[in-house]
C-alpha positions as CSV (number, residue, x, y, z in Angstrom):
1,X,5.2,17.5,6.0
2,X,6.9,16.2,2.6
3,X,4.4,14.9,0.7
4,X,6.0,13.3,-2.8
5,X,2.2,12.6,-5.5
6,X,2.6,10.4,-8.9
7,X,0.6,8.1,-10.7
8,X,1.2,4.6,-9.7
9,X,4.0,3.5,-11.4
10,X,6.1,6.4,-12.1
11,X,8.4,6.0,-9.1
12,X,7.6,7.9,-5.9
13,X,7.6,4.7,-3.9
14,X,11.5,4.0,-4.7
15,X,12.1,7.9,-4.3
16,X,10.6,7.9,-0.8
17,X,12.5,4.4,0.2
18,X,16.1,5.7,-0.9
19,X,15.1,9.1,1.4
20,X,14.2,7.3,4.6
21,X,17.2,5.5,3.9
22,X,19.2,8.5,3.5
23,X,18.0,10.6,6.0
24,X,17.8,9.9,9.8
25,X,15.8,13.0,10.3
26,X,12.8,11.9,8.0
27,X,10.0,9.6,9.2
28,X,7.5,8.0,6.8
29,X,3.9,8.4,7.2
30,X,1.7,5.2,7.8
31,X,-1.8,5.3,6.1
32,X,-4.8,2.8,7.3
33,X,-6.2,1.2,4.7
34,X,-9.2,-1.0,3.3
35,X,-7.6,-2.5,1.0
36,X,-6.1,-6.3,1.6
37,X,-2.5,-6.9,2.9
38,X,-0.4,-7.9,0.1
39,X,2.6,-10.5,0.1
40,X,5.3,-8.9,2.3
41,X,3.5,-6.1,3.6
42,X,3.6,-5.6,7.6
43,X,1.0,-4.3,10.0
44,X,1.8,-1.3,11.1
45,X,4.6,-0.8,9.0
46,X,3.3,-0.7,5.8
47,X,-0.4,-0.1,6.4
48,X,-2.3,0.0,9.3
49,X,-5.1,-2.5,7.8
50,X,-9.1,-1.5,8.8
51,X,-12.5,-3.2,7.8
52,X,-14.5,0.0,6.4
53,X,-17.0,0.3,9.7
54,X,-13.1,1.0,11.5
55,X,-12.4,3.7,8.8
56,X,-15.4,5.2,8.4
57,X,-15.6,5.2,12.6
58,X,-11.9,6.9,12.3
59,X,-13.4,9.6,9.9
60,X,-16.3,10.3,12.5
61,X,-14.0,10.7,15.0
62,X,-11.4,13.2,13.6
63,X,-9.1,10.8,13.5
64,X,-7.5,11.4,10.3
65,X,-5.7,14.1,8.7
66,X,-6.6,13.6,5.2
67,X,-8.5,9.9,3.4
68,X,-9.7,9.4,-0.4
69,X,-11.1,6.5,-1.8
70,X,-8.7,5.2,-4.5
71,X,-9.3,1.9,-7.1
72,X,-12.4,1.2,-4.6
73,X,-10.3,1.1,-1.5
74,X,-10.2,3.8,1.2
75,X,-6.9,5.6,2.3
76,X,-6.3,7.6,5.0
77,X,-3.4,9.7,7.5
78,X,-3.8,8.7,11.2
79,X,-3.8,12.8,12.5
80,X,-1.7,11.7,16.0
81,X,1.3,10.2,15.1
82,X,2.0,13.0,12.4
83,X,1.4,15.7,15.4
84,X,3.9,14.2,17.4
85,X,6.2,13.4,14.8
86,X,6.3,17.3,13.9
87,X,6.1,18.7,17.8
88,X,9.7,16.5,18.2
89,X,11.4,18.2,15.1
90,X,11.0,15.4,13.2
91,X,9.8,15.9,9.2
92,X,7.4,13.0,7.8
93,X,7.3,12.0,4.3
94,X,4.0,11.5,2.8
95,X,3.2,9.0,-0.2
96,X,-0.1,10.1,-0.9
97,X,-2.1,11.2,-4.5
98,X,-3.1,15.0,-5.4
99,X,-6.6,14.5,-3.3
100,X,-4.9,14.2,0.4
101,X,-2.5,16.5,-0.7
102,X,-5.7,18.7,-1.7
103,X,-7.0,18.5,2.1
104,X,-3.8,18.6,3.6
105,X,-3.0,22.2,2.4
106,X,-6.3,23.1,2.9
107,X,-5.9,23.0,6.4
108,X,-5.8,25.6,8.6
109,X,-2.6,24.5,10.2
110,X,-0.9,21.3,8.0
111,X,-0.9,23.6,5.4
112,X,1.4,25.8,6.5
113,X,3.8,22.6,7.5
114,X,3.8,21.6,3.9
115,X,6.1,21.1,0.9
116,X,4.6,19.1,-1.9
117,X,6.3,17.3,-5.1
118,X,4.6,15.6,-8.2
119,X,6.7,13.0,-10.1
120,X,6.4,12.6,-13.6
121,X,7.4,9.4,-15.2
122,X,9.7,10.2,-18.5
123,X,6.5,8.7,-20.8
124,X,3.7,6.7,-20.6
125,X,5.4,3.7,-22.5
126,X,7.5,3.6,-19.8
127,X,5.1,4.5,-17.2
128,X,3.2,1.1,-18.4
129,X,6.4,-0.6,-18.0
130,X,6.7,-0.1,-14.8
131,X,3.3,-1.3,-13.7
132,X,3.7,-4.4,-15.7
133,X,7.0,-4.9,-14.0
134,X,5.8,-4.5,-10.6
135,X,3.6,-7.9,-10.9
136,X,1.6,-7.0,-8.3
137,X,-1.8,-5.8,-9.9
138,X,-3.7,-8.3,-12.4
139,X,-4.6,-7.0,-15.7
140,X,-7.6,-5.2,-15.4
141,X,-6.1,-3.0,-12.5
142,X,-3.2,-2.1,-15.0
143,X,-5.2,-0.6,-17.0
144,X,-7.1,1.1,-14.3
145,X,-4.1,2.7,-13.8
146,X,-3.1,4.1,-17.3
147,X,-6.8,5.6,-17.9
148,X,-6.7,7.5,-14.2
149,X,-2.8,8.4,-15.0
150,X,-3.5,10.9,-17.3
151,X,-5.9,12.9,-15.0
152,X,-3.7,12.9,-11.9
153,X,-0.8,14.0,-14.0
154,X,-2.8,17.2,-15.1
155,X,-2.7,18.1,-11.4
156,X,1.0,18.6,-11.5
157,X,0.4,22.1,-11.7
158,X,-1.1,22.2,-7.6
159,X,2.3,20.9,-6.3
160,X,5.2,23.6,-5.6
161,X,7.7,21.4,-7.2
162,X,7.7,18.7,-10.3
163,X,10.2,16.2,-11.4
164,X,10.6,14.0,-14.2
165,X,11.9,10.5,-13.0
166,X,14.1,9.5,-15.6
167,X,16.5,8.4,-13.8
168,X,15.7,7.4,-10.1
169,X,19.5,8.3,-8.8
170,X,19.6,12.1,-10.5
171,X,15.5,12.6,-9.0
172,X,16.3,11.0,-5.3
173,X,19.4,13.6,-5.5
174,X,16.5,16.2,-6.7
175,X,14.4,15.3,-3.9
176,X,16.7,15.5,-1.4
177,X,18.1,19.2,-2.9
178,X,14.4,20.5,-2.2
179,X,13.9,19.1,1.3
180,X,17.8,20.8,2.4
181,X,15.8,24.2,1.2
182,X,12.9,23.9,2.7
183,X,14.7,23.1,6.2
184,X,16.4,26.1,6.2
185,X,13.5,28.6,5.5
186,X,13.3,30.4,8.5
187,X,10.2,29.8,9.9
188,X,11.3,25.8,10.1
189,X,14.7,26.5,11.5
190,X,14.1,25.6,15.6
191,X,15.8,27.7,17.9
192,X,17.2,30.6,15.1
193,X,15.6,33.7,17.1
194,X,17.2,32.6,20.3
195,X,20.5,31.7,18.3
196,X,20.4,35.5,16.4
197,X,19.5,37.4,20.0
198,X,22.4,35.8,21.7
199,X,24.7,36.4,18.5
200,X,23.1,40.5,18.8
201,X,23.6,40.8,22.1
202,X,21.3,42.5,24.7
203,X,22.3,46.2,24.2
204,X,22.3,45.8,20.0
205,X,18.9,45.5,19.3
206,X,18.2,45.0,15.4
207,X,18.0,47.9,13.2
């Protein structure tokens, strides 16, 4: 479970799209929603969009790994299709903020399935920029964003790894350095007792 955090705007969305595209072992995560469907976005694909009775009935029922409520809108991780993603040998990327990421490690099991990264944008100037740029948010939302920036970036410290996104080509490449590790800590490497056994032998037992 490769969960990649940043205040909006400072690039983990352009990170995670270059990985997927990248890597033919990494699936993204789909959250459900509350929040309208905006131009271009696909059900299902995107989002999986839900009325707030649907959310709060998927809550109730254990359905989801981890939700927050962000700019008035509820987000959440559907627990199934992250289950079976991990049971085939399949990693999922996550683009989720420091509160899921909170819950996720909490727990009892995800937890131990996780490696987490914050990205930093290089400075706020430019992290400003790059909301304005995006076009998608009207004014007031902008600023949203820049006053709530400030306090997710102090949770940098929570995540195992940070980068600064200067540069988005040199920070994919970063990203992708830290997934190869994690893969071949031994615990995640499928089938590596059977391989060593055979490679010992059955009358050279370990010493």
């Amino acid at each position: 479970m490769f969960v990649l955090s940043s205040p909006s705007g400072a690039g983990k969305t352009t990170i995670s799209r270059a990985m997927l595209e990248r890597d033919d072992n990494l699936i993204m995560s789909i959250s459900a929603t509350t929040r309208p469907m905006r131009p271009g976005e696909v059900e299902g694909e995107d989002y999986y969009f839900v009325d707030e009775k649907k959310f709060e009935q998927m809550i109730s029922d254990g359905e989801l790994l981890e939700h927050a409520n962000v700019f008035g809108n509820f987000y959440g991780t559907p627990r199934k299709p992250v289950e079976e993603a991990l049971a085939r040998g399949v990693d999922i990327l996550f683009d989720i903020d420091w509160q899921g990421t909170q819950i996720i490690a909490g727990d009892e099991i995800a937890g131990q399935n996780l490696v987490s990264v914050f990205i930093l944008p290089p400075n706020t100037a430019e992290l400003e920029k790059r909301l304005r740029t995006r076009a998608q948010d009207p004014e007031d939302v902008v600023q949203q964003r820049m006053s709530k920036a400030a306090g997710e970036m102090s949770r940098y410290s929570e995540y195992q790894y940070v980068i600064v996104n200067d540069e988005i080509e040199d920070s994919v490449q970063q990203v992708q350095t830290i997934l190869a590790s994690e893969r071949l800590r031994i615990g995640r490497q499928i089938g590596l007792h059977d391989f060593v056994q055979e490679l010992i032998g059955p009358e050279k037992p370990a010493q």
